[in-house]
Each structure stands twice: as C-alpha cells, then as structure tokens.
N, CA, C and O of each residue as an XYZ file, in Angstrom:
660
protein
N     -23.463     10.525    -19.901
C     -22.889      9.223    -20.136
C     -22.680      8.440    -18.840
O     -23.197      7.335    -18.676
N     -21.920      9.028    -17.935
C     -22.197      8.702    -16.685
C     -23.951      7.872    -16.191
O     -23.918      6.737    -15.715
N     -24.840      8.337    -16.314
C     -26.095      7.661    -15.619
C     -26.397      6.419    -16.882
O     -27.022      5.402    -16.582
N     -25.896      6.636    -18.244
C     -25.993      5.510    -19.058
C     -25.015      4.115    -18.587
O     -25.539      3.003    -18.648
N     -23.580      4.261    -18.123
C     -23.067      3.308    -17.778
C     -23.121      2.678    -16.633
O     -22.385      1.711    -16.435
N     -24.247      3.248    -15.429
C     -24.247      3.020    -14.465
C     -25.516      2.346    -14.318
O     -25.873      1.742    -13.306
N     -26.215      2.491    -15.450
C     -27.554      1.866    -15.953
C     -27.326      0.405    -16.443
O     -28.163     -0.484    -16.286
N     -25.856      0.198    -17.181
C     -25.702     -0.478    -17.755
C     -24.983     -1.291    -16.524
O     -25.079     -2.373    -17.103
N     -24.637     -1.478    -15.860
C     -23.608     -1.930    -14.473
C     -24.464     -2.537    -13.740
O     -24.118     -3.536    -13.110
N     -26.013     -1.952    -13.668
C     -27.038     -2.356    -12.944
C     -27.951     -3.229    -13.454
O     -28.971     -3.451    -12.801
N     -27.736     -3.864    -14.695
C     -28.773     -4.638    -15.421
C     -28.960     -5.879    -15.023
O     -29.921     -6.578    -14.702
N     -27.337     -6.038    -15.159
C     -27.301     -7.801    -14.432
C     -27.682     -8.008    -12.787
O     -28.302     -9.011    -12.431
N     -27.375     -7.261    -12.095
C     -27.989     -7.488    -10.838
C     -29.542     -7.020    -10.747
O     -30.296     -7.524     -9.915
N     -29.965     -6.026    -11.658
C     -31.274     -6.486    -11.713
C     -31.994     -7.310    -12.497
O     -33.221     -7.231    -12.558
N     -31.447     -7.983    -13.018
C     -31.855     -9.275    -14.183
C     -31.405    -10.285    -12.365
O     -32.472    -10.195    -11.757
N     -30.978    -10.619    -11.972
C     -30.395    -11.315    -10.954
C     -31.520    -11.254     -9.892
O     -31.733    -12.273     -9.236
N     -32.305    -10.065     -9.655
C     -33.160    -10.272     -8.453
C     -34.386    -10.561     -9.274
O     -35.250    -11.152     -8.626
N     -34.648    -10.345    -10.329
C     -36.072    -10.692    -11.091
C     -36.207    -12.466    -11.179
O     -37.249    -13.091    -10.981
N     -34.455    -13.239    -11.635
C     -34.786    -14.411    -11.757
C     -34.634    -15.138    -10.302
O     -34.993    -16.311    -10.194
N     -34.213    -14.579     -9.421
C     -34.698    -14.692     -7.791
C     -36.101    -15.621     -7.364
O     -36.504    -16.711     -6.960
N     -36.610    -13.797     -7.949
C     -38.022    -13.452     -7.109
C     -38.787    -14.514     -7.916
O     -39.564    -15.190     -7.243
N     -38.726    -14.758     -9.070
C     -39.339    -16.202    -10.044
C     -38.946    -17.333     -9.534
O     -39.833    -18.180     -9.431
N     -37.949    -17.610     -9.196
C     -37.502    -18.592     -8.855
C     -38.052    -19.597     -7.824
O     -38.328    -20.795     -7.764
N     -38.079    -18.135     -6.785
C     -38.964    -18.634     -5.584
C     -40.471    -19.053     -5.543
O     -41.057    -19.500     -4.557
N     -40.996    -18.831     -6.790
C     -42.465    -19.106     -6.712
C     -42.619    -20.691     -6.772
O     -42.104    -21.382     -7.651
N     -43.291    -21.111     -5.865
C     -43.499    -22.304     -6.327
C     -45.035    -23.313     -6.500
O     -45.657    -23.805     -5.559
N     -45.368    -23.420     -7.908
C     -46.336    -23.725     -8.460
C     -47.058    -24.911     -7.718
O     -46.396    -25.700     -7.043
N     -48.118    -25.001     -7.820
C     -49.104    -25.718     -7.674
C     -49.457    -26.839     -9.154
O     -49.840    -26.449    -10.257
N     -49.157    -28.416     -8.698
C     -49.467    -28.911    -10.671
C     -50.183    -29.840    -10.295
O     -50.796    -29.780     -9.230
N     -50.237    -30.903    -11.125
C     -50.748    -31.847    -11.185
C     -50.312    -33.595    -10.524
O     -49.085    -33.701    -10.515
N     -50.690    -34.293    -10.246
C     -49.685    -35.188    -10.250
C     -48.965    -36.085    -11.083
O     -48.133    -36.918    -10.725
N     -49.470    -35.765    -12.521
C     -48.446    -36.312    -13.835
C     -47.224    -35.294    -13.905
O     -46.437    -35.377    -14.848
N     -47.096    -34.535    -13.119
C     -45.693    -33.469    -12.878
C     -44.648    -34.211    -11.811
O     -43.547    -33.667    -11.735
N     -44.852    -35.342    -11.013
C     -44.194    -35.547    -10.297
C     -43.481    -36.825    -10.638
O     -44.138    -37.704    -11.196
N     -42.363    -37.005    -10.400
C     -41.276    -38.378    -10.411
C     -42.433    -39.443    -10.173
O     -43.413    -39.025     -9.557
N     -42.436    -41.106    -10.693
C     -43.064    -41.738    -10.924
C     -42.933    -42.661     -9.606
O     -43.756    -43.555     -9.407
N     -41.890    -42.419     -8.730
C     -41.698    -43.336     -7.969
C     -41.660    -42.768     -6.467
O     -40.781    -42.834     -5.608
N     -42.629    -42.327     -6.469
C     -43.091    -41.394     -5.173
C     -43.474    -42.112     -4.260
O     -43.158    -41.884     -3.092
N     -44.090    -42.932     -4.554
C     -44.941    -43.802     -3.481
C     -43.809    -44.884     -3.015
O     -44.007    -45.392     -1.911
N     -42.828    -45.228     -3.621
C     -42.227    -46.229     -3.013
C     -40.719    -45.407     -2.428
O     -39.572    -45.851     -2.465
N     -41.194    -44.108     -1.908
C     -40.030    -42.791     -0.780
C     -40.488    -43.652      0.152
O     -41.546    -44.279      0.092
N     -39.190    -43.695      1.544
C     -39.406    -44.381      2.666
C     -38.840    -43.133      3.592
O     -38.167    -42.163      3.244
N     -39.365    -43.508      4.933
C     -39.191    -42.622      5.961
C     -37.759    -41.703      6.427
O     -37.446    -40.701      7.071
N     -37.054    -42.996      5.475
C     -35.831    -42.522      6.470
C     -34.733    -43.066      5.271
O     -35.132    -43.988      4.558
N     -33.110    -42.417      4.988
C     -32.351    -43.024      3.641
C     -30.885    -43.077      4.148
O     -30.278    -42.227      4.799
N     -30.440    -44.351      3.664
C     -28.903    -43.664      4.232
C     -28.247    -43.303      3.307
O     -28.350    -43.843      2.206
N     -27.418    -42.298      3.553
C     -26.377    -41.607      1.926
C     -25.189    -41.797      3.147
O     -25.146    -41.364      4.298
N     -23.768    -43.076      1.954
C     -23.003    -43.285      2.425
C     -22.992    -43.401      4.073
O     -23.889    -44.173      4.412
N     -22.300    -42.907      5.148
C     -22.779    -43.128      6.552
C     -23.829    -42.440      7.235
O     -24.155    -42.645      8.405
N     -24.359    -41.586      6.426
C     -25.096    -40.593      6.872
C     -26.701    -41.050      7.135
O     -27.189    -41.532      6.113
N     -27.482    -41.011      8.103
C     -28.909    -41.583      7.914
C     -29.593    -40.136      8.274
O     -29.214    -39.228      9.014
N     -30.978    -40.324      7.290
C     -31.587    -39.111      7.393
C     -33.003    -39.927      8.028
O     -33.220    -41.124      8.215
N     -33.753    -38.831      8.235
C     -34.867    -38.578      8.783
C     -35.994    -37.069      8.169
O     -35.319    -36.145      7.713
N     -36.902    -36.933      8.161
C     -37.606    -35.891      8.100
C     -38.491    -35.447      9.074
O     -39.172    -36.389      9.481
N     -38.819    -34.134      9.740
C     -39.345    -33.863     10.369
C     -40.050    -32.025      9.968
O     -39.330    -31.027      9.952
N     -40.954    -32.023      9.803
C     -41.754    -30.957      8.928
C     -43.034    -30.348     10.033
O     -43.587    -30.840     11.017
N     -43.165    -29.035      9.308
C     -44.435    -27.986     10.034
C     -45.124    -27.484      8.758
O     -44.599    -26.789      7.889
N     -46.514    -27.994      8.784
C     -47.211    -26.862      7.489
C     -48.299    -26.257      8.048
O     -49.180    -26.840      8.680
N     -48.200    -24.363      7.674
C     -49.220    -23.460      8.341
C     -49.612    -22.749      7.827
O     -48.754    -22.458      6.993
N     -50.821    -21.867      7.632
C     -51.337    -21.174      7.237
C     -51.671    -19.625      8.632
O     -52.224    -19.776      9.721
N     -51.281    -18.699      8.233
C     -51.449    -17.646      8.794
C     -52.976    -16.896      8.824
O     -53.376    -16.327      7.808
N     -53.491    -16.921      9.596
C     -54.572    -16.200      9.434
C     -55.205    -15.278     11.216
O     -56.149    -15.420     11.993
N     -54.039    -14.416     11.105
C     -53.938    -13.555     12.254
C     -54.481    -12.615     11.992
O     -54.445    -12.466     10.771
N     -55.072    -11.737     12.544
C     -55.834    -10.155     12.084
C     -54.972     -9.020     11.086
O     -55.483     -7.991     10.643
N     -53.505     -9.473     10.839
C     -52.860     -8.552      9.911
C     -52.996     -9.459      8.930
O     -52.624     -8.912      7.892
N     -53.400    -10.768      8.684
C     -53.623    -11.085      7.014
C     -54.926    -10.942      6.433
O     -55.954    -10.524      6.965
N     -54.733    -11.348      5.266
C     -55.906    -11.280      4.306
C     -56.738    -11.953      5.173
O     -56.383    -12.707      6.079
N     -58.089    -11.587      4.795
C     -59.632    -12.486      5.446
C     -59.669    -13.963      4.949
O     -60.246    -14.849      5.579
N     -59.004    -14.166      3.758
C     -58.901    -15.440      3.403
C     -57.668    -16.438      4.137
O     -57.681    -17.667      4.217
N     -56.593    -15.466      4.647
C     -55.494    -15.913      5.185
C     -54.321    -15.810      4.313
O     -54.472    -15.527      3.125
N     -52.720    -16.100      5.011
C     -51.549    -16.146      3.867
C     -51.394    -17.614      3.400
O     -51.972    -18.602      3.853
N     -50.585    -17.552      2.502
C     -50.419    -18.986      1.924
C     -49.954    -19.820      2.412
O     -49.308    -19.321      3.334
N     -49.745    -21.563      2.428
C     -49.062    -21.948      2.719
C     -47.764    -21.749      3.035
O     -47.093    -21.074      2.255
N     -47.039    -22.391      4.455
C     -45.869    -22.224      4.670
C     -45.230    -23.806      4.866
O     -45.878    -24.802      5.189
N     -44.403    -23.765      4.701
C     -43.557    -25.042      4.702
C     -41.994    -24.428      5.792
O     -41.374    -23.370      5.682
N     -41.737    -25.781      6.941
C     -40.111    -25.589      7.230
C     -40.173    -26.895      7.545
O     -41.081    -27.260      8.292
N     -39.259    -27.810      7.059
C     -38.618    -29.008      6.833
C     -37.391    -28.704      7.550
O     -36.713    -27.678      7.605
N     -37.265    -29.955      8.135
C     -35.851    -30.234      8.768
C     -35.097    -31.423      8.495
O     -35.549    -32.493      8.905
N     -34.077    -31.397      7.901
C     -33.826    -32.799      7.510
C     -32.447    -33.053      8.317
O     -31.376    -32.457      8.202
N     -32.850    -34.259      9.279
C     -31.967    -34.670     10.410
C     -31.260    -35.761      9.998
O     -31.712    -36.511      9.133
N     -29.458    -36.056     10.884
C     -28.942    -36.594     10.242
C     -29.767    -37.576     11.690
O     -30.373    -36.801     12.430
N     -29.833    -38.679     12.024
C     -30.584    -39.233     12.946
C     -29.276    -39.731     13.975
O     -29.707    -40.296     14.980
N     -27.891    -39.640     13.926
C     -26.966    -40.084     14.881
C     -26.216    -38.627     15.286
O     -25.470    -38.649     16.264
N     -26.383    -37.475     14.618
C     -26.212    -36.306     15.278
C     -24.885    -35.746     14.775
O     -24.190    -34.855     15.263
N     -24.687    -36.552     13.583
C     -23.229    -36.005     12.950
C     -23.687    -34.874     11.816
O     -24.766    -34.681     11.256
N     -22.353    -34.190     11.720
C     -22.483    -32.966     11.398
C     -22.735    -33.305      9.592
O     -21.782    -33.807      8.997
N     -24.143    -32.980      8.739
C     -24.235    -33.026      7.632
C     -23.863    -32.208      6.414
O     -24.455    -31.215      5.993
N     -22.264    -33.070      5.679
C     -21.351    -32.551      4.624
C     -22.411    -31.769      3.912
O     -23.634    -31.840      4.037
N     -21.349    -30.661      2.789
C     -22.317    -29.299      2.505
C     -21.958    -30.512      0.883
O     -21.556    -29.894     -0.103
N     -22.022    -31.154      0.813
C     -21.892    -31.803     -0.243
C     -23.219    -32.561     -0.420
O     -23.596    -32.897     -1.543
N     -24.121    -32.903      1.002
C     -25.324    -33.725      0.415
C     -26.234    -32.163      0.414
O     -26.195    -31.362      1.348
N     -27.039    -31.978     -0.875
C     -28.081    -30.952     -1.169
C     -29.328    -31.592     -1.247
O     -29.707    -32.687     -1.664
N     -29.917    -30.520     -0.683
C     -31.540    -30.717     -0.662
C     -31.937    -29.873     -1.615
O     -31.902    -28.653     -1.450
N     -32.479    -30.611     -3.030
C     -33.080    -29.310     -4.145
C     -34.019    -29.699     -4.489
O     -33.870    -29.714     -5.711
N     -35.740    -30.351     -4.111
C     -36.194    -30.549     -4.632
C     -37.405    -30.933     -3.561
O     -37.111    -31.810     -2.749
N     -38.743    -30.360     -3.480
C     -39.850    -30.625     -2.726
C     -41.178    -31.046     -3.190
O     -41.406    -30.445     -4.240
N     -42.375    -31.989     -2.798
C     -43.403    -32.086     -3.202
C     -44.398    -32.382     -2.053
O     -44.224    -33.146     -1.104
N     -45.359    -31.702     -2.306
C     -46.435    -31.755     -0.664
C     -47.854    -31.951     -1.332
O     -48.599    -31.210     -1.973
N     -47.912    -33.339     -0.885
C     -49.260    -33.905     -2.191
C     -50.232    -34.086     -1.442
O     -50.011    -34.818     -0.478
N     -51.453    -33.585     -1.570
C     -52.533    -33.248     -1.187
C     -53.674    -34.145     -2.186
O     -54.255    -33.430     -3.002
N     -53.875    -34.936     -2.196
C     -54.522    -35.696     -2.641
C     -54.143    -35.740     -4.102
O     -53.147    -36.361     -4.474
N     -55.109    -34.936     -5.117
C     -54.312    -35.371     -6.681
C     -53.940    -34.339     -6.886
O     -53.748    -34.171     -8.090
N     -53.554    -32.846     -5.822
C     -52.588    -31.547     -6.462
C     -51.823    -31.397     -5.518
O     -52.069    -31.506     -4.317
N     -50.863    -31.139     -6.032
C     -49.411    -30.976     -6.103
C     -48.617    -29.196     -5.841
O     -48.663    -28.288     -6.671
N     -47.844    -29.125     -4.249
C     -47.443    -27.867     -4.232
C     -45.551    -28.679     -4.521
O     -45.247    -29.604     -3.769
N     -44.503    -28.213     -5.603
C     -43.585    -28.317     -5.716
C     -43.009    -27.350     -6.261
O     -43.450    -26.451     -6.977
N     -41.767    -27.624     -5.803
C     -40.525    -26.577     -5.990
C     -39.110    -27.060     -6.047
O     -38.671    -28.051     -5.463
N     -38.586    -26.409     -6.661
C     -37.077    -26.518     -6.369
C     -35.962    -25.496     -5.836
O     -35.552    -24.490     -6.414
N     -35.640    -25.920     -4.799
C     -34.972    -25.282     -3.335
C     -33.539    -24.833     -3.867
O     -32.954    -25.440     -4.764
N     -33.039    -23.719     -3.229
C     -31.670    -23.391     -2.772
C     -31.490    -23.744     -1.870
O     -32.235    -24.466     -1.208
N     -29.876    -23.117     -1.423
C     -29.612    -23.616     -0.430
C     -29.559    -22.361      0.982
O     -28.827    -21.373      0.921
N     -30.287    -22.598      1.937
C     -30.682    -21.261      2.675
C     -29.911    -21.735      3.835
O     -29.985    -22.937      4.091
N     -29.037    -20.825      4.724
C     -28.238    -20.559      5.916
C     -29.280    -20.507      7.246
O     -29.987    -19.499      7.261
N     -29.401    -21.102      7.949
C     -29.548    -21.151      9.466
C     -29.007    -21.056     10.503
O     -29.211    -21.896     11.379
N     -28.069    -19.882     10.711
C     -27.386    -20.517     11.801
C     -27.415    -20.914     12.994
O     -26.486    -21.257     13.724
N     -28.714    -20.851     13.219
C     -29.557    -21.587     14.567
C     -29.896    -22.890     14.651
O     -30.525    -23.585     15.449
N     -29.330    -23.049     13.645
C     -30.291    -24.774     13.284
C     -28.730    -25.844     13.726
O     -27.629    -25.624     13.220
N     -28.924    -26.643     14.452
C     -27.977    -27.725     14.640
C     -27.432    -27.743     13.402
O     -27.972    -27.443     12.337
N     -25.711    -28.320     13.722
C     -25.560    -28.968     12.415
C     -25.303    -30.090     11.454
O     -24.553    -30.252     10.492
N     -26.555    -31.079     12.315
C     -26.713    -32.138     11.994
C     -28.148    -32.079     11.488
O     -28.685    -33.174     11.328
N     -28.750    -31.160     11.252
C     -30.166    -31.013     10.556
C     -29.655    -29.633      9.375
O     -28.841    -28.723      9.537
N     -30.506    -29.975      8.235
C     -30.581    -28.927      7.085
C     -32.313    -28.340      7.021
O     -33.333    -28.929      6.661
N     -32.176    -27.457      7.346
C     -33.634    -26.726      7.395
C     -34.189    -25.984      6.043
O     -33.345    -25.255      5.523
N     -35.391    -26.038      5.417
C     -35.700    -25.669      4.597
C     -36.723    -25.220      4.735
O     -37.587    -25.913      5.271
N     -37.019    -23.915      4.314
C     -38.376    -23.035      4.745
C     -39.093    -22.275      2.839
O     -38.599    -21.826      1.805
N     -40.067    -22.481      3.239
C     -40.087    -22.696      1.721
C     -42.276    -21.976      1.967
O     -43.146    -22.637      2.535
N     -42.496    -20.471      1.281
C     -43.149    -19.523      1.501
C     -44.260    -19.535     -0.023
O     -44.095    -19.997     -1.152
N     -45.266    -18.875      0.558
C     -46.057    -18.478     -1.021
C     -46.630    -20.044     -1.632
O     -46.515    -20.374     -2.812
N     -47.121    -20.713     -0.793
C     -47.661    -21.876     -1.394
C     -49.158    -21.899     -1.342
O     -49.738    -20.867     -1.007
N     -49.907    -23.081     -1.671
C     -51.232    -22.894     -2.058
C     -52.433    -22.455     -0.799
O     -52.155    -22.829      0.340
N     -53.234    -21.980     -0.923
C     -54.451    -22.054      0.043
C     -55.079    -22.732      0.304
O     -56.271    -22.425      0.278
N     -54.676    -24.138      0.739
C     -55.332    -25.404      1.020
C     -55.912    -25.138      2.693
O     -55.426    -24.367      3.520
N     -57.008    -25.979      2.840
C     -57.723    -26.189      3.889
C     -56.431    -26.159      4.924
O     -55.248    -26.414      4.694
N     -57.103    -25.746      6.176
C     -56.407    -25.847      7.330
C     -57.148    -27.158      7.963
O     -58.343    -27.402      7.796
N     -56.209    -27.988      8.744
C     -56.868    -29.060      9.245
C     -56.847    -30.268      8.301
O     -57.622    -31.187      8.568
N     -56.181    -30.356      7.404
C     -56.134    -31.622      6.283
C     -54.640    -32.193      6.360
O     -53.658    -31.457      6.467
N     -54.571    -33.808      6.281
C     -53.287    -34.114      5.996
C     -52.664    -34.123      4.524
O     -53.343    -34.142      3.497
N     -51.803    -34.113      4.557
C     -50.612    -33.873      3.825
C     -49.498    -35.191      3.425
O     -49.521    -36.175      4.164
N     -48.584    -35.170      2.301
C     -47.517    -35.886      2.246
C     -46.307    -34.603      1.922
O     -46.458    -33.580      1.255
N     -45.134    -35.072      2.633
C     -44.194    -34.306      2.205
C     -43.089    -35.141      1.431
O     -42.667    -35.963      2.245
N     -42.422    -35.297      0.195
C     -41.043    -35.682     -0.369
C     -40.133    -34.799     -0.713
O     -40.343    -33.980     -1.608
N     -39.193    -34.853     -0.147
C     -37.743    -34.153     -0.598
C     -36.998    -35.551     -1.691
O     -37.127    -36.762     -1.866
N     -36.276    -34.508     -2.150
C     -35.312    -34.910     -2.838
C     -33.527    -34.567     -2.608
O     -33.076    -33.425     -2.700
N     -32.713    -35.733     -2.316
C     -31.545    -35.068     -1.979
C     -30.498    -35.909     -2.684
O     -30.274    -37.105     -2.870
N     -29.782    -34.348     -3.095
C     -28.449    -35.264     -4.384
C     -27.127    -35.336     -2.977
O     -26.893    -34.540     -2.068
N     -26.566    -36.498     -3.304
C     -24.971    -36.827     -2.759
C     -24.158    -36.138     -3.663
O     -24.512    -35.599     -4.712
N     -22.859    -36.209     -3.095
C     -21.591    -35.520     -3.520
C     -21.750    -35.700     -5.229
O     -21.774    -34.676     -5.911
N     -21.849    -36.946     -5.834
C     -21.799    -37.915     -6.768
C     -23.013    -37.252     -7.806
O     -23.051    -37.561     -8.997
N     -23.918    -36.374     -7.227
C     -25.523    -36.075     -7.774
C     -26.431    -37.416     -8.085
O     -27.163    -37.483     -9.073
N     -26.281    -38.549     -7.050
C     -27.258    -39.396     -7.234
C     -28.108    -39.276     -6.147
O     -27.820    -39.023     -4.978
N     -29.637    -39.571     -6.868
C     -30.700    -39.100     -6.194
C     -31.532    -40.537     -5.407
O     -31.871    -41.699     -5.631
N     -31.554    -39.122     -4.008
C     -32.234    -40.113     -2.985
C     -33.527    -39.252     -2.511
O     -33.712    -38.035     -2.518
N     -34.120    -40.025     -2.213
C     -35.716    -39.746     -1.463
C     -36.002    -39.672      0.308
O     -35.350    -40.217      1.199
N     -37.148    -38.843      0.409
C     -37.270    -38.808      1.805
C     -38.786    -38.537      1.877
O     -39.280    -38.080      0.845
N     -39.393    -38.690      2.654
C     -41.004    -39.033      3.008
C     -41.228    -38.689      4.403
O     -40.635    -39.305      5.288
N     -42.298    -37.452      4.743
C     -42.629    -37.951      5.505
C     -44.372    -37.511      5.336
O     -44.677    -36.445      4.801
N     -45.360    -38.416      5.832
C     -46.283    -38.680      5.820
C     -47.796    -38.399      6.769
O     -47.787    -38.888      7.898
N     -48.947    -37.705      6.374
C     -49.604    -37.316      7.289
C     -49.777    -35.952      8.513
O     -50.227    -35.799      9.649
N     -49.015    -35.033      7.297
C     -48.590    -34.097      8.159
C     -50.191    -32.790      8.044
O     -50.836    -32.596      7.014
N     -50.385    -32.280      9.070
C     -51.407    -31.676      9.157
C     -50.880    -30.042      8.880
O     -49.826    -29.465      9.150
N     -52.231    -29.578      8.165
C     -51.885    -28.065      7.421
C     -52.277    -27.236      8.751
O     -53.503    -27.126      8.780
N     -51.794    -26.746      9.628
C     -52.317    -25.881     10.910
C     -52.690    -24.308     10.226
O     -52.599    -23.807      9.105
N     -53.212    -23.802     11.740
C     -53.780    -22.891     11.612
C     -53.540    -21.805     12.472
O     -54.146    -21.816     13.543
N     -52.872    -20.981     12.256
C     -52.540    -19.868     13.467
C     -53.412    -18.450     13.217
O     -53.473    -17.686     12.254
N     -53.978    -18.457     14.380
C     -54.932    -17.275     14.604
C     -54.342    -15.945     15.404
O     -55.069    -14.973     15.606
C-alpha cells in the first residue's frame, strides 16, 4: 500500500512536468493564426511611464556535436525599458511571433528568471523552433500585457537567422 500511495502523491507532479514539456513546444502555423494587426506593431510602446524597445538574436547551431542538418531555431529577446528604469513584475511578456515570410514560428511564453540580465530589460529565450535557412531575415512581435491585462505590441524588424559553426 505504501508504493500505491506514493504512486498516487506522484501523479500530479508528473502530470505537471508532461504539461511543461508541451507547453514549451512551440509550433510552426500559418499566418491566418496570427492577430490581424501585426503589421501596424511599432518599434518601440509606452506602457504608462515605461518605454520599451526590442532588441533580439536568432541562431541556428550547427557545430560538430549537432545533427548534420543542425539544431533548431533559437530565439533570446530582450525587452528594454529604453530610460533604464527598473521594469514592474506586473508588465508580462506572454506572447511571440517570428514571421518568415507566410510561416509563422509562435508561442506563448512564461515567465523565465535571469539574474544576469539588468533590471531594466526582460529577457526571453525561447528553444526548439523551426529549421529555417540560416542567413534570411526575419520579423520578430512580442506581445505584452500591463498590470490592467491590456495588450500592447512590440516589433522588431529584419533580424537575420545566424549561423554558428
């Protein structure tokens, strides 16, 4: 009875890392999957006093310990407050799209700890994305809710998929 209740103690935390590990995947769609008002995201947003900025890296691994084809896309976003004040845990970043002409790598983000990262930037690193060409530009949009959960946009534009050997 003992290994039955201890079976049973363990379900929810392993029901807990299964909807994790799903969680984190983040699909590749179409662009009738994305918010309609994409194109009119601007560089930069202010929420209440706060002004943001975006500043982003996208890479593909293809060092002699990966696959011959290479690893997947990688994404790390930094989202800066642009006057250097410290950004409330009240504005969230939950929501990404990196549009590649008419397909679509998106996801929706937690919230991940840096403690290296200033704390006037929110960093988001975001793994397991598509196998797109190295050497192609890119669009990146975040999505970020205020205290209030009203939604603001962020853009940044032309970002190149690198290549590390």
């Amino acid at each position: 009875m003992i290994g039955l209740a201890m079976i049973k103690s363990l379900c929810p935390l392993a029901l807990f890392f299964v909807l994790v590990g799903f969680s984190c995947k983040t699909p590749t769609t179409s662009l009738i999957d994305i918010p309609s008002n994409l194109s009119s995201v601007t560089k930069e947003v202010t929420i209440s006093s706060y002004d943001f900025t975006l500043s982003a890296t996208l890479w593909r691994d293809f060092q002699p310990i990966s696959p011959p084809d290479g690893k997947p896309l990688i994404l790390v976003a930094d989202i800066i407050e642009s006057n250097s004040k410290t950004i409330p845990s009240s504005i969230k970043v939950d929501s990404f799209w990196v549009i590649n002409g008419d397909q679509i790598w998106s996801g929706i983000l937690s919230t991940e700890e840096h403690p290296t990262t200033p704390l006037f930037t929110r960093r988001i690193t975001i793994g397991d994305g598509p196998k797109w060409e190295t050497g192609i530009y890119v669009d990146l949009v975040i999505r970020i809710l205020d205290s209030e959960n009203n939604i603001h946009w962020l853009k940044q534009e032309n970002l190149l998929i690198e290549r590390t050997q």
